[in-house]
N, CA, C and O atoms as a DFTB+ gen file, in Angstrom:
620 C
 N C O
     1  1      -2.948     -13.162      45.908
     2  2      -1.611     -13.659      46.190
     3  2      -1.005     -12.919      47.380
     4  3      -0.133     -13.464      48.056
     5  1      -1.437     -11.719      47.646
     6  2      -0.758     -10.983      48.809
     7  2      -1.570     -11.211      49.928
     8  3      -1.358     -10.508      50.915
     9  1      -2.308     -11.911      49.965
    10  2      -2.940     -12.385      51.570
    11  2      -2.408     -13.705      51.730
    12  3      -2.451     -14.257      52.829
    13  1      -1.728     -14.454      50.357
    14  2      -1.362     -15.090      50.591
    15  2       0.318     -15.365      51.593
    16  3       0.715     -16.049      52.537
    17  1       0.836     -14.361      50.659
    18  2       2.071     -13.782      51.115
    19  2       2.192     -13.694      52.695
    20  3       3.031     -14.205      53.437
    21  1       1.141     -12.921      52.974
    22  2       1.215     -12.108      54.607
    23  2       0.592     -13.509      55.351
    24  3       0.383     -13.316      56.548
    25  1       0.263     -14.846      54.892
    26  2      -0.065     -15.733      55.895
    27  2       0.874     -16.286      56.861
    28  3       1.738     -16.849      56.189
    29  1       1.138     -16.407      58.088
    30  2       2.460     -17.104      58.300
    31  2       2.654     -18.935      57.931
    32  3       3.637     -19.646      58.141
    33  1       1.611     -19.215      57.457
    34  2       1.735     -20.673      57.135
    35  2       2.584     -20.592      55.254
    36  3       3.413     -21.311      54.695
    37  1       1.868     -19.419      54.851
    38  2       2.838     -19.350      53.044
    39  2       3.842     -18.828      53.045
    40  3       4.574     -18.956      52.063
    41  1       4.299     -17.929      54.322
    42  2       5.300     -16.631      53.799
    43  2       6.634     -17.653      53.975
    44  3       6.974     -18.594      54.693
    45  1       7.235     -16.752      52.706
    46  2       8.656     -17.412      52.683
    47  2       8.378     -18.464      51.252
    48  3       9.114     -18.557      50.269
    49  1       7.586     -18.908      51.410
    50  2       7.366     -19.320      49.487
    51  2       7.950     -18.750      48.297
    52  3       8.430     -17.624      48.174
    53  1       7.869     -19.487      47.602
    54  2       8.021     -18.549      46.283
    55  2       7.304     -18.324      45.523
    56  3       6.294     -19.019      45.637
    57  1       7.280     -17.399      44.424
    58  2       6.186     -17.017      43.600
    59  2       5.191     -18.082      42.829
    60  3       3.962     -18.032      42.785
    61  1       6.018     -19.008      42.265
    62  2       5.684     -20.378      41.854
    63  2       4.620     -21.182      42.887
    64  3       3.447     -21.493      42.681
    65  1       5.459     -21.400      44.065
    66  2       4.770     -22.471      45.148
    67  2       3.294     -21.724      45.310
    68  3       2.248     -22.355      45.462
    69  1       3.388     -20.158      45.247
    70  2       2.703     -19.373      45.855
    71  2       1.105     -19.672      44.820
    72  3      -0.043     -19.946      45.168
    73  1       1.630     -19.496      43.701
    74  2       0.639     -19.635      42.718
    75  2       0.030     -21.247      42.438
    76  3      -1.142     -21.421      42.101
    77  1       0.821     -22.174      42.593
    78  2       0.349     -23.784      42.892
    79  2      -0.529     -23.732      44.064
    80  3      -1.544     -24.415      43.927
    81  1      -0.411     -23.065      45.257
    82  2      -1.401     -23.012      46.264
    83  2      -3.032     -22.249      45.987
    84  3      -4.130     -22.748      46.233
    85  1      -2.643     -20.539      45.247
    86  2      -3.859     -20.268      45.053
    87  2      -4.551     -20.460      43.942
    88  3      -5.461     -19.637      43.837
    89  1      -4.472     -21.346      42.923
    90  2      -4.933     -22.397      42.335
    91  2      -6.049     -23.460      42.997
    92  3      -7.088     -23.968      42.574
    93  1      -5.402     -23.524      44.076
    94  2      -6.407     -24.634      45.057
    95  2      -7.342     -24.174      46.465
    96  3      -8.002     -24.878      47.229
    97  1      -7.086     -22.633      46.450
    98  2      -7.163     -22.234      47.279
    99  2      -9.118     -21.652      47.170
   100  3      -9.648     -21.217      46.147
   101  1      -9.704     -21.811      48.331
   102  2     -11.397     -21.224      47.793
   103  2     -11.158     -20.318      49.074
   104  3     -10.700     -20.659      50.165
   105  1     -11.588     -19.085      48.652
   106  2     -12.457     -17.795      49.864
   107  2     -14.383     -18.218      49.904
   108  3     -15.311     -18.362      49.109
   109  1     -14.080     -18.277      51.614
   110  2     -15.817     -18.355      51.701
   111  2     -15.676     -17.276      53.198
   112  3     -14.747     -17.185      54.000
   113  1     -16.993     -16.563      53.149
   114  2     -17.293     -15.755      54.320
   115  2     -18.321     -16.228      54.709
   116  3     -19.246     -16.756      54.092
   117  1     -18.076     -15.931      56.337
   118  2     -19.093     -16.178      57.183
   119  2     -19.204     -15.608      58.255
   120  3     -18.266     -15.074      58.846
   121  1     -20.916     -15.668      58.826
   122  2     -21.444     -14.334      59.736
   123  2     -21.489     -14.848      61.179
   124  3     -21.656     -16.011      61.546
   125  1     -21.332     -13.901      61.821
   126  2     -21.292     -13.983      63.580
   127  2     -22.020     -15.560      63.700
   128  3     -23.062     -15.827      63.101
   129  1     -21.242     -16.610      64.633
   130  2     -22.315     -17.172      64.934
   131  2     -22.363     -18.443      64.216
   132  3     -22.437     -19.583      64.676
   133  1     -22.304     -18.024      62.954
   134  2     -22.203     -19.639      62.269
   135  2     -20.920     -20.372      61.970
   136  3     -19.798     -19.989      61.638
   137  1     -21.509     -21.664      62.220
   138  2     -20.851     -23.035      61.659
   139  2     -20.157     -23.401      61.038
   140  3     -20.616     -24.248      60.272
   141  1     -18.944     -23.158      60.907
   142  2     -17.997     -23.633      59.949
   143  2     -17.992     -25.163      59.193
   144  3     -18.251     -25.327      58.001
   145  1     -17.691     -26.090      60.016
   146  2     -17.483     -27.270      60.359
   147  2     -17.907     -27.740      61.858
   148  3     -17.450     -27.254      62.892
   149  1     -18.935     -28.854      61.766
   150  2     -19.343     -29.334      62.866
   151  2     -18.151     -30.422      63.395
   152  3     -17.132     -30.677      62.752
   153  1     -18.584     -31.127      64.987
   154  2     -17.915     -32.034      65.438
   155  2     -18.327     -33.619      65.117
   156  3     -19.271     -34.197      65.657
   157  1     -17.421     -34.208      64.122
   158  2     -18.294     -35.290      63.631
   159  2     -17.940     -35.374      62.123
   160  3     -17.411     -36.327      61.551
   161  1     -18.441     -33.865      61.444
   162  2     -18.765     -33.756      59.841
   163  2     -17.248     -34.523      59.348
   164  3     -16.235     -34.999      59.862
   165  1     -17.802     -34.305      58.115
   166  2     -16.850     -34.988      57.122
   167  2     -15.867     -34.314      57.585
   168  3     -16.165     -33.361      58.305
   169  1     -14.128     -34.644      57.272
   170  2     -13.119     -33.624      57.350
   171  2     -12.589     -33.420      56.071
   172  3     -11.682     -34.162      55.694
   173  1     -13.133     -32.273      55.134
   174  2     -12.310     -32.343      53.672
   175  2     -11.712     -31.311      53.869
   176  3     -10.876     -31.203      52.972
   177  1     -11.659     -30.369      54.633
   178  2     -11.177     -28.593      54.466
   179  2      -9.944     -28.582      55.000
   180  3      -9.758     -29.446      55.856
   181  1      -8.851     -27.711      54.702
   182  2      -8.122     -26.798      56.109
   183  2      -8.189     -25.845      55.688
   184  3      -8.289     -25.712      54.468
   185  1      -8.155     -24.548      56.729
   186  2      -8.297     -23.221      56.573
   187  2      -7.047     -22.299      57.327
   188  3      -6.196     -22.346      58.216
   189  1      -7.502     -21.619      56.487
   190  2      -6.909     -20.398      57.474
   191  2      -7.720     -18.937      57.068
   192  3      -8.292     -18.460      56.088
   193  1      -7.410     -18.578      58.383
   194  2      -8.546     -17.470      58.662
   195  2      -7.860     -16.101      58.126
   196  3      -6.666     -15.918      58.364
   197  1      -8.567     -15.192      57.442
   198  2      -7.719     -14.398      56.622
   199  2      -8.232     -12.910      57.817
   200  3      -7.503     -12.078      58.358
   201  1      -9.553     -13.055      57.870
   202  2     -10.378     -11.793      58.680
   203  2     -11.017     -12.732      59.773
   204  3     -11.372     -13.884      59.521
   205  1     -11.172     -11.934      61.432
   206  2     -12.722     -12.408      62.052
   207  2     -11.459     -12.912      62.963
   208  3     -10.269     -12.602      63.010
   209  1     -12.288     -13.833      63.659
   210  2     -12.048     -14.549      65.037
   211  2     -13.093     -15.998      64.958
   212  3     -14.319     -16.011      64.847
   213  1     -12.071     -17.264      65.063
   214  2     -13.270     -18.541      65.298
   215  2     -12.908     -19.447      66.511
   216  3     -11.786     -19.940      66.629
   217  1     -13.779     -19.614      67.287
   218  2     -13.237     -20.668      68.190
   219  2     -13.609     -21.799      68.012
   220  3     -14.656     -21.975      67.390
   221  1     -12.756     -23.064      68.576
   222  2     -12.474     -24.037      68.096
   223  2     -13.185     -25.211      69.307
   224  3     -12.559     -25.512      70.323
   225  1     -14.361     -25.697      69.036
   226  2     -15.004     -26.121      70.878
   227  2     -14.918     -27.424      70.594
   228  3     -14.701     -27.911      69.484
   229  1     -15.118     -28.076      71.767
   230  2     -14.903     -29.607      71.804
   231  2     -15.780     -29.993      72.663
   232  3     -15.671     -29.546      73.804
   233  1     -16.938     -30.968      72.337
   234  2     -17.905     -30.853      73.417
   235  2     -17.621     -33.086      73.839
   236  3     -17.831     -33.937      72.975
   237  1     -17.282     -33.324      74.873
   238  2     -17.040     -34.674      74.890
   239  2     -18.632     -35.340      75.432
   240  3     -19.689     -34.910      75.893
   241  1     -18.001     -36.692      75.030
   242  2     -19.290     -37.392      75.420
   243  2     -20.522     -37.070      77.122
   244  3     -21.699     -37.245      77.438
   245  1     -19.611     -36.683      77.558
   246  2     -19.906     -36.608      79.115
   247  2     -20.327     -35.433      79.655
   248  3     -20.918     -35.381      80.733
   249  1     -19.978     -34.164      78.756
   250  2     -19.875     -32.832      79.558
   251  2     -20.358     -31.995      78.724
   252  3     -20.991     -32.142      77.679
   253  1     -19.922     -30.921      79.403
   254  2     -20.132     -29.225      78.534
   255  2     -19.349     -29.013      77.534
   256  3     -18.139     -29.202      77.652
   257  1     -19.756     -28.698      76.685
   258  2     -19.177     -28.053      75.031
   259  2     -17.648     -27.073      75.689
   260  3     -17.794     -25.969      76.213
   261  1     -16.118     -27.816      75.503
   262  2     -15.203     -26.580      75.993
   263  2     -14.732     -25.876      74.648
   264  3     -14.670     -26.432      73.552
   265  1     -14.414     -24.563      74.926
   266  2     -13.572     -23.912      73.710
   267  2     -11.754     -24.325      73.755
   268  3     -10.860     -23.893      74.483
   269  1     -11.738     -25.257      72.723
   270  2     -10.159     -25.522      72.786
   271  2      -9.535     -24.280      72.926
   272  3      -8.802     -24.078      73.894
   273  1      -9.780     -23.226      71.883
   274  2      -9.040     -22.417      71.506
   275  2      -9.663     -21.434      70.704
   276  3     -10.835     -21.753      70.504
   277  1      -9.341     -20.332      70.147
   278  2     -10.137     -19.079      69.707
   279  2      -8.710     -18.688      68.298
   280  3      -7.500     -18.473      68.367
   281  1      -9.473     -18.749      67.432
   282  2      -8.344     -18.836      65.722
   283  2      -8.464     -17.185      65.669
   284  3      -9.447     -16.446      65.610
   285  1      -6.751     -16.872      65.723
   286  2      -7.670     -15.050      65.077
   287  2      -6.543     -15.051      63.626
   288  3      -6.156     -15.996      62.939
   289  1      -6.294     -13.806      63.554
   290  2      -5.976     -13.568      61.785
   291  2      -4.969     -14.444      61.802
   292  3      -4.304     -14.812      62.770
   293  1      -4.850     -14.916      60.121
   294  2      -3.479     -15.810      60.201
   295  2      -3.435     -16.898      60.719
   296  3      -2.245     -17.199      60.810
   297  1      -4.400     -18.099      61.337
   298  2      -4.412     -18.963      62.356
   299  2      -4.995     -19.932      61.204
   300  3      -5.691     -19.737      60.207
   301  1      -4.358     -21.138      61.830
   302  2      -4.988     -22.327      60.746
   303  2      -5.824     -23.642      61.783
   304  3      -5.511     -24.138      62.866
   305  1      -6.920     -23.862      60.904
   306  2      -7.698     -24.816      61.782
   307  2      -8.118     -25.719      60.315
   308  3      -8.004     -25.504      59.108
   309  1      -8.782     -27.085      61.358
   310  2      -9.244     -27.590      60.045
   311  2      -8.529     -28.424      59.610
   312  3      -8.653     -28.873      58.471
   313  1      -7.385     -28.896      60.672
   314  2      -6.422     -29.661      60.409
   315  2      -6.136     -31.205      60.639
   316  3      -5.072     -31.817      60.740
   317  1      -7.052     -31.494      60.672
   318  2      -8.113     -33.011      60.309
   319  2      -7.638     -33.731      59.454
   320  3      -7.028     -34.787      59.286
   321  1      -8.281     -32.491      58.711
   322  2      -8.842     -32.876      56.939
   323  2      -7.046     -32.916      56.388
   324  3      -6.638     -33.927      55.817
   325  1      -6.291     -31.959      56.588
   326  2      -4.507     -32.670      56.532
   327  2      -3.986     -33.766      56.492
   328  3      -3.337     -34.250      55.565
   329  1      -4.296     -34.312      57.709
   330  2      -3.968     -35.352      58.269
   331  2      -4.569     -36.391      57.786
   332  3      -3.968     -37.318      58.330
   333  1      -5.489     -36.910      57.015
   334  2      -6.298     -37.886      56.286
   335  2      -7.406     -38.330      57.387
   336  3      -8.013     -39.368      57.124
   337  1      -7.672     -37.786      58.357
   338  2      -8.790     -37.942      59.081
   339  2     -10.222     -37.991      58.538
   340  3     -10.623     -36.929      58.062
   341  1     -11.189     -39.187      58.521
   342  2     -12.285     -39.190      58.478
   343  2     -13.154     -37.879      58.633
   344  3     -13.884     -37.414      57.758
   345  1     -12.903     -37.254      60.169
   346  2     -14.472     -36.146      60.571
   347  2     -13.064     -35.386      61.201
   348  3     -11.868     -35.622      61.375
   349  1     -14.050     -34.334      61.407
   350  2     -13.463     -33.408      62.440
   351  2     -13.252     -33.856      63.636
   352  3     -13.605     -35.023      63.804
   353  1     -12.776     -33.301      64.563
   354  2     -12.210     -33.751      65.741
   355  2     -13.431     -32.687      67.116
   356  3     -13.968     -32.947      68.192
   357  1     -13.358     -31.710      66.357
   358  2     -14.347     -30.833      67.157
   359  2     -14.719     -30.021      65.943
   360  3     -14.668     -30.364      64.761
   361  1     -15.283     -28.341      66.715
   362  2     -16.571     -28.048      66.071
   363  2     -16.154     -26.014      65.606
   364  3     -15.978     -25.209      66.520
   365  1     -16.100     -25.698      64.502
   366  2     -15.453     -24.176      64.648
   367  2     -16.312     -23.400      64.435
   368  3     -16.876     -23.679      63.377
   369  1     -16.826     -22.300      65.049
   370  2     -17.997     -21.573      65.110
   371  2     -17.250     -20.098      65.084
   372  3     -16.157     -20.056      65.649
   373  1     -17.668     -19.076      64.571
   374  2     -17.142     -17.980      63.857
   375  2     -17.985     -16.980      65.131
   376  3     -19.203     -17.025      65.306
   377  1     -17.168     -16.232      65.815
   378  2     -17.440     -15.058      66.463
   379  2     -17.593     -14.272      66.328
   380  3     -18.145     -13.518      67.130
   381  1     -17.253     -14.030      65.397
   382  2     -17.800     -12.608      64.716
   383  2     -17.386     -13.048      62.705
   384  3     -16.928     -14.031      62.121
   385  1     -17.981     -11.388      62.199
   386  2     -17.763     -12.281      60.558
   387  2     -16.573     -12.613      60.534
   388  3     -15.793     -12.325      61.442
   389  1     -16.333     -13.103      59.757
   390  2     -14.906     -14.028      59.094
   391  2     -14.559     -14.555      57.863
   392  3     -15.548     -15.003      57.281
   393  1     -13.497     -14.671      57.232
   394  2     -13.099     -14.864      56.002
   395  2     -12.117     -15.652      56.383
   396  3     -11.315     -15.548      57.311
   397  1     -12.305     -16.669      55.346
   398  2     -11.234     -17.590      55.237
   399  2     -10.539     -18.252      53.971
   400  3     -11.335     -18.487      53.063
   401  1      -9.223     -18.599      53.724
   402  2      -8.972     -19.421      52.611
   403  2      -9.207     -20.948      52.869
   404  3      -9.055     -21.261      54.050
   405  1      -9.510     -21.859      52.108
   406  2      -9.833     -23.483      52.731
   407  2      -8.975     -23.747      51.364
   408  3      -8.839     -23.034      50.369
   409  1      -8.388     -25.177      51.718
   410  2      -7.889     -26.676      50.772
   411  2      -8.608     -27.570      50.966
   412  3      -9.189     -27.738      52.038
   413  1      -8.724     -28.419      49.836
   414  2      -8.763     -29.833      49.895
   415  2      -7.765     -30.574      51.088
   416  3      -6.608     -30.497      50.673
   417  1      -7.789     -30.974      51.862
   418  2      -7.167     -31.797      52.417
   419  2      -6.571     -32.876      51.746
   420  3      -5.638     -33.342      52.399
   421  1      -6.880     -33.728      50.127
   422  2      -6.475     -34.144      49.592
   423  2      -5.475     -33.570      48.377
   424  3      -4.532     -34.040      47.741
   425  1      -6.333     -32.053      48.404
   426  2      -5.104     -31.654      47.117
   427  2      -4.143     -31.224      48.120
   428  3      -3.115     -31.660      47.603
   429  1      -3.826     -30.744      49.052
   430  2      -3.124     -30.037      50.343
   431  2      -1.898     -31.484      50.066
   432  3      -0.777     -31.351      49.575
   433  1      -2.490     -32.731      50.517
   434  2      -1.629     -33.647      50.288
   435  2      -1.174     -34.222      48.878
   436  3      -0.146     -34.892      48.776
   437  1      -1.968     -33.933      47.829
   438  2      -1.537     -33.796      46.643
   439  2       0.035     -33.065      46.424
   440  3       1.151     -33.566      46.289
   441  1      -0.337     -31.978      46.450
   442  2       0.710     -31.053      46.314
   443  2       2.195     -31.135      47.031
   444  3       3.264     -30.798      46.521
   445  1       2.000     -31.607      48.187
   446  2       3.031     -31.839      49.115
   447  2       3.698     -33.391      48.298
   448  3       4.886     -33.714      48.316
   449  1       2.920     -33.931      47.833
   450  2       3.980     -35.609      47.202
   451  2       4.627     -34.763      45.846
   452  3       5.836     -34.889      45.649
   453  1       3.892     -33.979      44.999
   454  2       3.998     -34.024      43.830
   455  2       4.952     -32.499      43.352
   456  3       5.303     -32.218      42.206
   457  1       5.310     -31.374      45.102
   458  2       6.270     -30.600      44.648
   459  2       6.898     -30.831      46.517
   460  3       6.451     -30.107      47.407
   461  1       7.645     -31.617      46.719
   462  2       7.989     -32.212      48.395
   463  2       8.466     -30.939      48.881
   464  3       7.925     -30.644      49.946
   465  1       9.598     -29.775      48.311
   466  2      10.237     -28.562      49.275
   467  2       9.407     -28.293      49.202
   468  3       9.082     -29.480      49.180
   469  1       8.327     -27.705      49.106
   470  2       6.665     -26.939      49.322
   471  2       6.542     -27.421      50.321
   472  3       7.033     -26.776      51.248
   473  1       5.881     -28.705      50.671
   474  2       5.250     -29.405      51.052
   475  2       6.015     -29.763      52.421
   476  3       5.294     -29.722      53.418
   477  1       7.634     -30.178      52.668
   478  2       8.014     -29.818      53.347
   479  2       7.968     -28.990      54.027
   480  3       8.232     -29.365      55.170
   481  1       7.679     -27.583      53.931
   482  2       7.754     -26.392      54.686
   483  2       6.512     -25.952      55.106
   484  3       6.514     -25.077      55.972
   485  1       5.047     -26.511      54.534
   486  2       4.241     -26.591      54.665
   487  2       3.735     -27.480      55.720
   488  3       2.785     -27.199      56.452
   489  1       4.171     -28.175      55.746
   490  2       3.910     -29.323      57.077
   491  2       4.542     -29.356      57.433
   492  3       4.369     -30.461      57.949
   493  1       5.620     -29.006      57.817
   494  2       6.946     -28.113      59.196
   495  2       5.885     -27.042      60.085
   496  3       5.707     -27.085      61.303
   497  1       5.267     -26.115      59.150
   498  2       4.181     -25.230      59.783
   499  2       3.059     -25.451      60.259
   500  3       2.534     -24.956      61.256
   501  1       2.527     -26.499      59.266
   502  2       1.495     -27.366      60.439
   503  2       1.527     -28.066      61.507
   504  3       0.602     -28.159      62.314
   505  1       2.818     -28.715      61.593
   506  2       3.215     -29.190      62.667
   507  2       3.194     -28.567      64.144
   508  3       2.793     -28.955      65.241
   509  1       3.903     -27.258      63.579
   510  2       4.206     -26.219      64.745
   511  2       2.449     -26.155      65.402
   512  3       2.207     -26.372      66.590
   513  1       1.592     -25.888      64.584
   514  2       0.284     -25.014      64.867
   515  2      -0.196     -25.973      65.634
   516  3      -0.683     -25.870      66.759
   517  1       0.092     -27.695      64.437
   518  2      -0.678     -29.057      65.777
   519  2      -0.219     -28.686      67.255
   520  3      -0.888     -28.369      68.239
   521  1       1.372     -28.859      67.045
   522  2       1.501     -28.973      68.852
   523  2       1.859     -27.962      69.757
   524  3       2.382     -28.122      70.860
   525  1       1.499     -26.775      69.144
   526  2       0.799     -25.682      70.122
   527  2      -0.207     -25.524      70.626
   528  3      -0.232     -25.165      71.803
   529  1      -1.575     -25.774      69.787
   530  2      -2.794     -26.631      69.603
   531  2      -2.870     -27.658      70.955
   532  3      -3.788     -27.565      71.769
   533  1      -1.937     -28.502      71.058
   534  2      -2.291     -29.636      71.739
   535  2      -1.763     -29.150      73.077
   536  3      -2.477     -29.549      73.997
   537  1      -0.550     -28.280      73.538
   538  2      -0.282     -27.689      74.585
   539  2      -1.329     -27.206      75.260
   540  3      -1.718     -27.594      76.361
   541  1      -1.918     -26.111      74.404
   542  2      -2.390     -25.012      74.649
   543  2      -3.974     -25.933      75.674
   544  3      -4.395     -25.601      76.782
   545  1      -4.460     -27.011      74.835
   546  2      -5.668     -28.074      74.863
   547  2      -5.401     -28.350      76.253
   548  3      -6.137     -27.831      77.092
   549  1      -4.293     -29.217      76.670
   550  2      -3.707     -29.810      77.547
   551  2      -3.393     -28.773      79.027
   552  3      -3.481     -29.227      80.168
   553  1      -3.031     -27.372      78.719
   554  2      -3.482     -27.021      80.134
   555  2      -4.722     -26.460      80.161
   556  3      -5.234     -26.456      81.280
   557  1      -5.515     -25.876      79.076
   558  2      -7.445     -25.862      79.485
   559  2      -7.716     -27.290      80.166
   560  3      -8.243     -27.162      81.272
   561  1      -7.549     -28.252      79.886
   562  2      -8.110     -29.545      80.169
   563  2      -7.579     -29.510      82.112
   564  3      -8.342     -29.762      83.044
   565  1      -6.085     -29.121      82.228
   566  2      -5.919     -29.183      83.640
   567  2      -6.543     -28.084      84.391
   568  3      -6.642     -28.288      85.601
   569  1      -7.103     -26.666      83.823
   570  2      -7.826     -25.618      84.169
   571  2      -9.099     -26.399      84.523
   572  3      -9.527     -26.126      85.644
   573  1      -9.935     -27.476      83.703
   574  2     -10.903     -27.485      83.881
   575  2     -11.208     -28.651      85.051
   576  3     -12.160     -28.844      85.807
   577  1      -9.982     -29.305      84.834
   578  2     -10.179     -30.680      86.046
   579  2     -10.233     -29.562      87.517
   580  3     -10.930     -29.582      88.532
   581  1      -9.133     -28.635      87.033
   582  2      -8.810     -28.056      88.842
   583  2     -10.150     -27.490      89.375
   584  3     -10.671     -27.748      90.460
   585  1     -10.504     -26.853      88.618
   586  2     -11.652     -25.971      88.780
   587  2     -12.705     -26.727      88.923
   588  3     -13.662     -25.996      89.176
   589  1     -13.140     -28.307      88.873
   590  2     -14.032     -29.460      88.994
   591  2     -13.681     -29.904      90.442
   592  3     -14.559     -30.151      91.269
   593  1     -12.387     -29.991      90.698
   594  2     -12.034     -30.375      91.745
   595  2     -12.167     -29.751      93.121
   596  3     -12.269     -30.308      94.215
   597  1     -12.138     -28.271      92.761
   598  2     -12.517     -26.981      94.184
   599  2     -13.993     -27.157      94.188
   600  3     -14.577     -27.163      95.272
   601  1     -14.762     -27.326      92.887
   602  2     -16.240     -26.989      93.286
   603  2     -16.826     -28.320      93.458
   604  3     -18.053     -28.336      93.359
   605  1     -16.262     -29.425      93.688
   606  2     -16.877     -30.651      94.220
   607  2     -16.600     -31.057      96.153
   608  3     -17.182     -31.771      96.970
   609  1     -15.177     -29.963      96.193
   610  2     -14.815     -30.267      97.392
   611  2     -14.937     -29.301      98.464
   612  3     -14.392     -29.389      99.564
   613  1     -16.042     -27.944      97.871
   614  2     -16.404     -26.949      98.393
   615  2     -17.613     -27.252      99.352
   616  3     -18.618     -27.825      98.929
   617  1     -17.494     -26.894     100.509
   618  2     -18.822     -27.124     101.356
   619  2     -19.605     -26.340     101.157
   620  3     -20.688     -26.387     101.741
């Protein structure tokens, strides 16, 4: 319950909400290197990373595998499976070991119909993480056009 506490996606809960979450809540570890969730796979999880560092890559039809973004303590990914999404969107690969808490993406939305101030404040916080997430995406993506653009027009 106290890692739960110190997450910034739980803190501010209450003891109650707190305990309805780790009820649903699974710890899995994993070593340098491996695979969380591929780009494609099913999307049932969201996480958040308790220990470690994971980055978050996106490899498109056309190109090189990019790293959206790099998850460190406290960081939530996996947010797909939230949203009622089919697959993942991209691919999270663990940089070093790592620990994480995961949901159902369905009990995640369970919980949010069936206690709403939870659930409210819970997806107020996901929200935030999506569209920082998508900022953050959005100038790598103009980093990577610019940087396409000098080395195509370089003699």
């Amino acid at each position: 319950m106290e890692t739960l506490e110190s997450t910034p996606l739980f803190q501010g809960l209450n003891p109650q909400d707190l305990s309805l979450l780790s009820e649903r809540l699974q710890t899995d570890s994993f070593s340098e290197g491996e695979v969380i969730f591929g780009q494609g796979d099913r999307a049932d999880r969201l996480y958040v990373l308790v220990s470690g560092q994971v980055a978050i890559q996106f490899k498109p039809e056309d190109g090189e595998t990019i790293t959206v973004t790099e998850i460190l303590e406290g960081g939530v990914f996996g947010w797909s499976s939230a949203l009622g999404r089919n697959t993942y969107t991209s691919c999270a690969v663990c940089l070093e070991e790592s620990e994480t808490l995961s949901m159902l993406g369905d009990e995640l939305r369970e919980l949010c119909a069936t206690h709403p101030e939870t659930g409210v404040i819970i997806l107020e916080r996901l929200a935030e993480v999506i569209a920082s997430r998508l900022r953050n995406a959005h100038a790598h993506v103009v980093e990577m056009l610019q940087h396409g653009m000098r080395t195509t027009t370089e003699p």
